[in-house]
Every structure is written in structure tokens, then in C-alpha cells.
N, C-alpha and C positions, 0 to 999 in steps of 0.2 A: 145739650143735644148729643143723643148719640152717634159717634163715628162709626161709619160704615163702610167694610170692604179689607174687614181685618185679614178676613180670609183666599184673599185673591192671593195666586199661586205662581205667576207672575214670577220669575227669579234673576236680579240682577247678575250675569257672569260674572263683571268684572270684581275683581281684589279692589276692595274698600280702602287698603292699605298702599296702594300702587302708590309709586311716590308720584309730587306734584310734579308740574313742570317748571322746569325751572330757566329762572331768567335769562335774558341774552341769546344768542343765535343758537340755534341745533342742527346738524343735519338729518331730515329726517331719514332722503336716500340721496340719489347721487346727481338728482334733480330737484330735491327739494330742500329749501332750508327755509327755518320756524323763527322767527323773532316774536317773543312772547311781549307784549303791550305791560304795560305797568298801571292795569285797573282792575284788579281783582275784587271779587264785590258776590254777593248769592246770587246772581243772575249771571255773572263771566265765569264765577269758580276761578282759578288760579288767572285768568289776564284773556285779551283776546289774541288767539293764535295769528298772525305776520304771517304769509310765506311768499318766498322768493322761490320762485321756479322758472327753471332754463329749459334746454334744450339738449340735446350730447354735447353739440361743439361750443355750446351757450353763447350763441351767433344770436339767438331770438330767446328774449325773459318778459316776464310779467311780474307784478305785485300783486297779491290777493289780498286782497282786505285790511289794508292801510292801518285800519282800527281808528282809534279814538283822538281827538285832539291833543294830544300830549309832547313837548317838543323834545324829548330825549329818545322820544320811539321815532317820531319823523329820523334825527338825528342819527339814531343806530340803523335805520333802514338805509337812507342813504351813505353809510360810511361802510355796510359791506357790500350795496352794489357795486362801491366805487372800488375797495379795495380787492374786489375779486374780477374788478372789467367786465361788468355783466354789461349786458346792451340790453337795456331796458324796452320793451316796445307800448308798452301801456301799465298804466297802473285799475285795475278790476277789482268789482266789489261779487259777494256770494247774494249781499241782497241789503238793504239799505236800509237796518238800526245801525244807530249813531255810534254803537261801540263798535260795529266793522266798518262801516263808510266815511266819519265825520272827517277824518281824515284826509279823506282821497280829493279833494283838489289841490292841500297843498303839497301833497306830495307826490301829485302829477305836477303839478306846476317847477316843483325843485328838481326834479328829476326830466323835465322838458320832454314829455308825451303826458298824451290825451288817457283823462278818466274814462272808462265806460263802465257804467254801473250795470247791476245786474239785470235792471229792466231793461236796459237800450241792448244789451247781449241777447234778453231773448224776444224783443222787438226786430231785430238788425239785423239783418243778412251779413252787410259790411263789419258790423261791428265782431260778430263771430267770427269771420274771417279774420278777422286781426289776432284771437283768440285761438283759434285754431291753426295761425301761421306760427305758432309760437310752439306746436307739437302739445297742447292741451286739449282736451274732448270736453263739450260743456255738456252735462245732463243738469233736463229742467226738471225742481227737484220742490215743487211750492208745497207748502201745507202749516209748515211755522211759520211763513210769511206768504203772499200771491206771487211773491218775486222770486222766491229764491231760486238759486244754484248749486251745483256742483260741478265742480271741475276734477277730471283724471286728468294727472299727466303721464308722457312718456314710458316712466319706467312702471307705472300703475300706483301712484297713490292717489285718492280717493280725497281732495280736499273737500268736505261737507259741511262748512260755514257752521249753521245752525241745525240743521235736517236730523244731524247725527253728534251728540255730543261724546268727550272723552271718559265724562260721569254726568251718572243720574241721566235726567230722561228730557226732551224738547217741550218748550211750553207751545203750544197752538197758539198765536195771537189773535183770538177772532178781533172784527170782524176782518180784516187782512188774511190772515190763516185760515187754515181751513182743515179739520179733519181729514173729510173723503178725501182731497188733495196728499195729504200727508201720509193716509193708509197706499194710497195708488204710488208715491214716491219715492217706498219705503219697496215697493215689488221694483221700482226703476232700478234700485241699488245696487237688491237680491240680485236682480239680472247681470250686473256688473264685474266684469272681471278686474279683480283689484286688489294689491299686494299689501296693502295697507290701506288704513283710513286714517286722516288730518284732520281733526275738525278744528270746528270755531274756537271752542272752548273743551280744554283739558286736554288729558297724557291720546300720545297715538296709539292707535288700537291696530293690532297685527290683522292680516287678514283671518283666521279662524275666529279669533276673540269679538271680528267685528261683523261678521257672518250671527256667530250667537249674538251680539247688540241686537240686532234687526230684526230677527225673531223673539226677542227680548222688548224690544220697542213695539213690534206688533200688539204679541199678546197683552203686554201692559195697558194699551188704549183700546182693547178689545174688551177688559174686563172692567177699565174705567165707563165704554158705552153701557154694560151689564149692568154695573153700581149705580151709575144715574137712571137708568130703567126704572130699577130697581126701589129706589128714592120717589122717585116721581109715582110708584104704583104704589109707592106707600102713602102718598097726599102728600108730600115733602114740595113744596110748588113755586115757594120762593126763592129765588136764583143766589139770595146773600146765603140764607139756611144751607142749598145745595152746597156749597161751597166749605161750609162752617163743617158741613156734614163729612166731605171727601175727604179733608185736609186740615183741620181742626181750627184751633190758634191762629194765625198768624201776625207776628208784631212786626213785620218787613215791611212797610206802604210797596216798592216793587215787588216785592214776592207776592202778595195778597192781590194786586193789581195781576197778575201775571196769572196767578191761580184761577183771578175770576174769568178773564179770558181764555184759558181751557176748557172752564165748565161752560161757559159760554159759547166753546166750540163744538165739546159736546152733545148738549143740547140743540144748538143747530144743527149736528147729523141729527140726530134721532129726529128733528121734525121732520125730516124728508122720509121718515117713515110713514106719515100720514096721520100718526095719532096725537101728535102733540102741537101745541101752537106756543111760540115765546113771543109776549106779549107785555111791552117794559121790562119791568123787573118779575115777571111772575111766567109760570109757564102754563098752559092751561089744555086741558085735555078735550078733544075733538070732539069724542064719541060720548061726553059725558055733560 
């Protein structure tokens, strides 16, 4: 089958070559520090990003995104809380796959404060106020998941879970994720004043660098809607083909599961066009 969409124009900024992240605490500023997870995998890229973020006088801290069950990441989290006398007031999630959240009760529970995930944050009144007593600004940020977040702190960096990765590009997880969500998420950002960006997964991205990301991130799912159009007005109609057709190969079962779920997300924007209907595994056209 032929691959389609050779020619989308699309240009990653970032250096291919950037080095990875590397293990153990970082400062990212003077309010945040990064403990990288120890699960690197096609879906994490180098681990999932930790971060510990205070305050000025680090009177009020938080945990973002625990990560994954692993007991030497529980371990190194709480051994530079304790060694830096942070005063923890919660432990918080950006949104709740199991490599940022699986974590977060026991390491609420060791550190003695209450988990709030990313949905009870943007359910919660109270629960924000916990969030925001701490000198962080939550922006609801859904489209790779219904839940997700972001968090600014203080001094402006820009933690973006999964919204915004450090390389390569967000998978949409329909049906959870959501496109339009995600296109609307990505203006939330734009609009954001912010010295840097944190994400989930990979190197921190400066603010210039991460300004071009998001225009970068736009237009790339702008021309992935084009390429499925595109596909579909060709007779291309079955959802496995679309797939086979955007992204070729894939021998990953989570890559390929994760691919289908973007196409998947795909395609359910464009129905909200009116001309298309997905229908099982097949997508079928209105007008015809």
C-alpha cells in the first residue's frame, strides 16, 4: 500500500541530536527540579519526567507526576525532598496513564499528603486551591487525554505532562483524547506566558524553541486532518489501511495501538464535518 503524506511541509525545530535526559535530579530553575523515572521505552522516550516544585521560600511544594511503579524512583523522590526540607503539600498528577500516575498513592502515602489527580483538580474547587496555594497556575490542557493538565509555576515554567512532548509529536488517545480538544489546548499554551517548557517526556524546551514546538505541533495535525481527507476521498475506508497508509510498518503492539488511536482521533474530527460517518472498523461517507 502506498504511503501517503510524503510531502507535508510540517518541520520539526527541535535538534534530532539534542542530548537525552539524563538520569537523576536536574534543576530545571530555581523552582523546579526534574527526577527522570527509570522507563524508557517508544512511548516515554528517554523516562517519565518527576518534578518537584516549590515556592521562593519552599514553605509550599508539590509532586507532579509520581510516574510509574518503580521503587528506586519512589526512593530518589523522597530522598531529595527530605534532603532539601521541602514541605511537601500534595503529591499531583498532569493526567492519569499509568507511567505519570501509577505511582501516586504510594508516594502520597510516604511522604504523608493526599494524592489529587488530575481529574479531581479540574473537578475541585478545593482541590485547586491546594494547587494554587503552593504558587502553581493549573491550565486545563485535554486533547491527548479528557483529563489532562498543565501546570505553570512561579518562576514560569510550563510543566505539560503529555500535551507537549521534548521530542517528536503527542499521540491523541481517542476515545479519551480528543483532537478539537487538543487543537483548542495548544491556543491555551500560545496564550501562556512561560520561560520554559517541562514536559512529560524528554529534554526541556527554552521558551523560543517551545513557542516554534506549538506551531510545529499545530501545523503537523493540520496536515495529518489534509492526509486523512485525503485518503478517505481516495476510497481508502478501512481504519486498519488508513493507518498502514499514514505510518507504514509498525512492529511496536504500543506504537501501532497508539497510532491507531490518532487515526482514530482523526477521523473523528473530520466527522464533525458532516460528511463522514465511522462505523466499526470502516468509515463511510454521508453523501454517497
Amino acid at each position: 500500500m502506498r504511503k501517503v503524506g510524503v510531502d507535508m511541509s510540517a518541520v520539526d525545530p527541535r535538534d534530532p541530536r539534542a542530548p537525552r535526559v539524563k538520569p537523576g535530579a536536574t534543576e530545571v530553575s530555581t523552582s523546579v527540579i526534574r527526577i527522570l523515572a527509570p522507563n524508557p521505552s517508544a512511548m516515554t522516550l528517554d523516562g517519565t519526567n518527576t518534578y518537584i516544585v516549590s515556592g521562593p521560600d519552599r514553605s509550599q511544594a508539590v509532586v507532579i507526576d509520581p510516574g510509574p511503579v518503580v521503587e528506586e524512583h519512589l526512593s530518589a523522590i523522597v530522598t531529595l525532598i527530605h534532603s532539601r526540607e521541602l514541605d511537601v503539600k500534595a503529591v499531583i498528577t498532569t493526567h492519569a496513564h499509568p507511567d505519570h500516575a501509577a505511582l501516586g498513592h504510594r508516594c502520597a502515602s510516604e511522604l504523608g499528603v493526599p494524592l489529587l489527580t488530575a481529574l479531581e483538580i479540574g473537578d475541585s474547587p478545593s482541590a485547586q486551591r491546594v494547587v494554587t496555594a503552593c504558587d502553581i497556575r493549573v491550565l486545563v490542557t485535554p486533547g491527548h487525554s479528557g483529563d489532562s493538565l498543565s501546570y505553570l509555576s512561579t518562576d514560569g515554567v510550563l510543566m505539560s505532562g503529555d500535551h507537549l512532548l521534548g521530542r517528536g509529536t503527542t499521540a491523541i488517545l481517542h476515545p479519551d483524547g480528543s483532537l478539537g480538544q487538543f487543537l483548542r489546548s495548544l491556543t491555551t499554551v500560545e496564550a501562556t506566558e512561560f520561560t520554559r517548557i517541562a514536559p512529560g517526556h524528554g529534554p526541556v524546551m527554552e521558551a523560543d524553541l517551545g513557542r516554534q514546538v506549538i506551531a510545529y505541533y499545530r501545523a503537523h495535525r493540520l496536515e495529518r486532518i489534509d492526509q486523512v481527507r485525503r485518503l478517505l476521498d481516495s476510497g481508502q475506508r478501512v481504519v486498519g489501511d488508513l493507518v498502514t497508509a499514514i505510518y507504514g510498518p509498525i512492529k511496536d503492539p504500543i506504537v501501532a495501538w497508539s497510532a491507531k488511536a490518532s487515526t482514530l482521533a482523526t477521523i473523528t474530527y473530520l466527522t464533525q464535518e458532516g460528511d463522514w460517518l465511522l462505523e466499526g472498523d470502516r468509515v463511510v461517507s454521508v453523501s454517497h
